[in-house]
C-alpha positions in Angstrom: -40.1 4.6 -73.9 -36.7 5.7 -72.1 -33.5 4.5 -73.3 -31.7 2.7 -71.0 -28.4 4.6 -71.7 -30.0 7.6 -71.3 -31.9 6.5 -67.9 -29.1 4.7 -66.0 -31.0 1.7 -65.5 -28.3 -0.4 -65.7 -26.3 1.5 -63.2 -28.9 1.6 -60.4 -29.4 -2.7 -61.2 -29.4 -4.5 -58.3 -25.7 -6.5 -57.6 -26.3 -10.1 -56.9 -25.1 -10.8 -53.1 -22.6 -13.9 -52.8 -24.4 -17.0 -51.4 -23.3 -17.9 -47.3 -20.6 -20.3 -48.2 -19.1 -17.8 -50.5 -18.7 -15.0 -47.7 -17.6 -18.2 -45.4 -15.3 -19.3 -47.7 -13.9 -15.7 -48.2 -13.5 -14.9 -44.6 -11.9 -18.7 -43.8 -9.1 -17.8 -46.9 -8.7 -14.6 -44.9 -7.9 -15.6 -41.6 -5.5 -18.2 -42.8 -4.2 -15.2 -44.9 -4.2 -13.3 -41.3 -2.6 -16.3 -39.5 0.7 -16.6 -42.2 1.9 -13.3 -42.3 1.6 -13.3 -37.9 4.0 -16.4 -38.6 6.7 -14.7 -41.3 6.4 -11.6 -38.7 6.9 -13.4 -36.0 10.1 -15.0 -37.7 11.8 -12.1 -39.0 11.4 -10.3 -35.6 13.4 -13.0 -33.9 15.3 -13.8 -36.1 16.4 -9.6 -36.9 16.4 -10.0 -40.9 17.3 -7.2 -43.1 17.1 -9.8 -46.4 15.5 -12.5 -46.9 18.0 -15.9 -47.8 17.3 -19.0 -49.5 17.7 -20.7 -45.6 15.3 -17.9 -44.5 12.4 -18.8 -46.9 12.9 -22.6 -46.4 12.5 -21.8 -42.4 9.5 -19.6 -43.4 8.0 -22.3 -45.5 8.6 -25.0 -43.2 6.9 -23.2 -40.1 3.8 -22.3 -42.7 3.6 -26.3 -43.4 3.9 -26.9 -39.7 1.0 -23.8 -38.6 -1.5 -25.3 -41.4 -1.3 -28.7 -39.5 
C-alpha cells in the first residue's frame, strides 16, 4: 500500500469549486469595487489633488454614499 506522502495524493485532490451564488456574489463585490475607485478617480482628476484632506475624504465619502443609491 502507497503512502500518501510519498504518492502525492493529497496534492493532485480535487479542489471543491464555489457554489453559483458564491462566484455571483464575488463578481457583484467586485464591480461595486470597480465602480468606487472610477468615482475617487474621477474626483481627484477634477479636483487636481496632490494630498488627500480631511474635506477631500468627506467629499469622497459623500459621493460613494450618493453612487451606492
Amino acid at each position: 500500500m502507497a503512502n500518501v506522502l510519498t504518492t502525492g495524493a493529497w496534492l493532485s485532490a480535487p479542489i471543491k469549486r464555489p457554489s453559483f451564488f458564491e462566484r455571483l456574489l464575488r463578481v457583484y463585490a467586485e464591480s461595486r469595487q470597480r465602480q468606487a475607485d472610477r468615482v475617487v478617480e474621477q474626483y481627484i482628476a477634477t479636483h487636481g489633488l496632490q494630498k488627500l484632506s480631511d474635506d477631500a475624504e468627506r467629499q469622497i465619502g459623500r459621493l460613494l454614499v450618493k453612487a451606492g443609491q
